[in-house]
C-alpha positions, 0 to 999 in steps of 0.5 A: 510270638503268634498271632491269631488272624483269620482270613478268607482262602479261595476253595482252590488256594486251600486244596494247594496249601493242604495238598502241600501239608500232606506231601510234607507230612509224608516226606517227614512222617509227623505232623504238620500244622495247616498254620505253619504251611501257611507260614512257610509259603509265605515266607518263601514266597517274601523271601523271594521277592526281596 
């Protein structure tokens, strides 16, 4: 299940995290959410670390 956060993002952290939701947007040609990029960094970037 989701859950609602809300966080504080620098003015550059959100120009990178929407510059990647609109290469993903074009590369699939649909939508993509704002939240699920962010979830799919962070993911990554976890399952990196391990």
């Amino acid at each position: 299940m989701a859950k609602r956060i809300t966080i504080m993002l620098d003015d550059e952290l959100d120009k990178k995290i929407r510059l990647a939701q609109s290469k993903i947007i074009l590369e699939e040609n649909k939508s993509v959410s704002f939240s699920h990029v962010v979830n799919s960094l962070l993911e990554k970037q976890i399952a990196k670390k391990k």
